[in-house]
C-alpha positions as CSV (number, residue, x, y, z in Angstrom):
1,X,-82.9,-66.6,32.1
2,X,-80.3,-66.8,29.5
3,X,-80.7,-65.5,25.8
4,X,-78.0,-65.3,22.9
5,X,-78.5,-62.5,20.1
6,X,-77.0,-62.8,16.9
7,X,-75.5,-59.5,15.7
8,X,-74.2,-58.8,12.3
9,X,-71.6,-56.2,12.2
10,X,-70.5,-54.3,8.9
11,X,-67.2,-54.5,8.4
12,X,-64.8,-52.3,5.7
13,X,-61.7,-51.5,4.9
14,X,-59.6,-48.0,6.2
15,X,-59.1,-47.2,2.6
16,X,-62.7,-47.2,2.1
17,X,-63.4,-46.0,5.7
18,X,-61.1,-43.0,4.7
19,X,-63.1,-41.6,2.0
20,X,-66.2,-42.3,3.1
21,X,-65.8,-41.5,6.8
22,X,-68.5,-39.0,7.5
23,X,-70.8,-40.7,5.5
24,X,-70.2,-44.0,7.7
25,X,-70.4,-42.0,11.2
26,X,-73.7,-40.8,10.3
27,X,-75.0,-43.8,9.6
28,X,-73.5,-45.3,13.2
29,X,-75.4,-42.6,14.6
30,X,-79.1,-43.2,12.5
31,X,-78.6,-47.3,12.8
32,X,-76.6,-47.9,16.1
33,X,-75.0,-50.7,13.9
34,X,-71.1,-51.0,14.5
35,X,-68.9,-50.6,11.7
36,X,-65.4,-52.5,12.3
37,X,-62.1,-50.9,10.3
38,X,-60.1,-53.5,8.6
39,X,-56.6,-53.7,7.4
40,X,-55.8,-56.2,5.0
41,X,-58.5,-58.4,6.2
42,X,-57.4,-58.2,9.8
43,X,-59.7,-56.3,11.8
44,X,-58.1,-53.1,14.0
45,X,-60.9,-50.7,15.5
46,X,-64.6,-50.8,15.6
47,X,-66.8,-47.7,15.3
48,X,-70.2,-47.9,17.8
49,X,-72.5,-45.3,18.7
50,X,-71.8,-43.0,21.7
51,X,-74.3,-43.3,24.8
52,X,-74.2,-40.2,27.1
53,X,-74.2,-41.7,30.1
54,X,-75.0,-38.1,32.1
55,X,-73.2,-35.7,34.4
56,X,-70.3,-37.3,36.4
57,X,-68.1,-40.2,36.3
58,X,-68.9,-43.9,35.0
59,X,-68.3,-44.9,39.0
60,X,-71.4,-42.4,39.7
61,X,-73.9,-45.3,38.5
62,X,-72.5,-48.0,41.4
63,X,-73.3,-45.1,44.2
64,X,-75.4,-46.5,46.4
65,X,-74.9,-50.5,45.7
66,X,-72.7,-51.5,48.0
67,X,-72.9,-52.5,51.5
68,X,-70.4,-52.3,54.3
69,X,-70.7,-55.1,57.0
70,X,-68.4,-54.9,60.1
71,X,-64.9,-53.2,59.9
72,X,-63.4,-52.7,56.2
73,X,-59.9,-51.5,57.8
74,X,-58.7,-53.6,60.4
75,X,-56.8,-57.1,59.1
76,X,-59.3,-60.2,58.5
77,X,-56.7,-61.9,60.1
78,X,-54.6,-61.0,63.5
79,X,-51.0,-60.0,62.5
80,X,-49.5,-63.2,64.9
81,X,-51.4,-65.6,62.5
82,X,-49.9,-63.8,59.8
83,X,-47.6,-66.6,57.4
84,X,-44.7,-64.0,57.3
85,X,-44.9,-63.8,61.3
86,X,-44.3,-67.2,61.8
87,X,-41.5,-68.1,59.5
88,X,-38.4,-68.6,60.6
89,X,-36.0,-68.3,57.6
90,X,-33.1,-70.1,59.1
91,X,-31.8,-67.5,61.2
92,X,-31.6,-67.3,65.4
93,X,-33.8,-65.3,67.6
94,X,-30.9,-63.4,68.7
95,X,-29.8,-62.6,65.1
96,X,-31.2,-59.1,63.4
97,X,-33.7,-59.1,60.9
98,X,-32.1,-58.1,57.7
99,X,-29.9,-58.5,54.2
100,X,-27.8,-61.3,54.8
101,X,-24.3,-60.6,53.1
């Protein structure tokens, strides 16, 4: 199931933003409505409420959800069907592989 949610966000400008900064945070904090900083009319950072997400690292909340099936370090594909393997790029088998000057 699919669901849209319309959200409003408070925008205002960095002069404003500047002297009324701590006043703003606080509300981010009480609300959890973003505030996006505008200059000139063109928007350049939003303010949003920080979410502790716990101890750790952010890749902490994927341990555990993925699977390993067969081998995860051997090729997929054998190096003789490799594409670079079998081209022949003009030169002779008796020829070296390298820089042709």
């Amino acid at each position: 199931m699919w669901s849209c949610k319309l959200v409003t966000m408070n925008a205002i400008a960095a002069a404003r933003f500047k002297a009324t900064c701590l006043a703003i945070l606080d509300e981010v904090e009480q609300t959890g409505a973003p505030v996006v900083i505008t200059k000139r009319g063109r928007p350049v950072a939003k303010i949003i409420r920080y979410v502790p997400h716990g101890d750790g690292i952010a890749q902490d909340s994927l341990r555990g959800s993925v699977t390993f099936v067969g081998d995860i370090v051997s090729p997929a594909v054998a190096p003789a069907e490799w594409e670079a393997e079998q081209c022949d790029s003009g030169r002779g088998k008796d020829e070296p592989a390298g820089p042709a000057w």
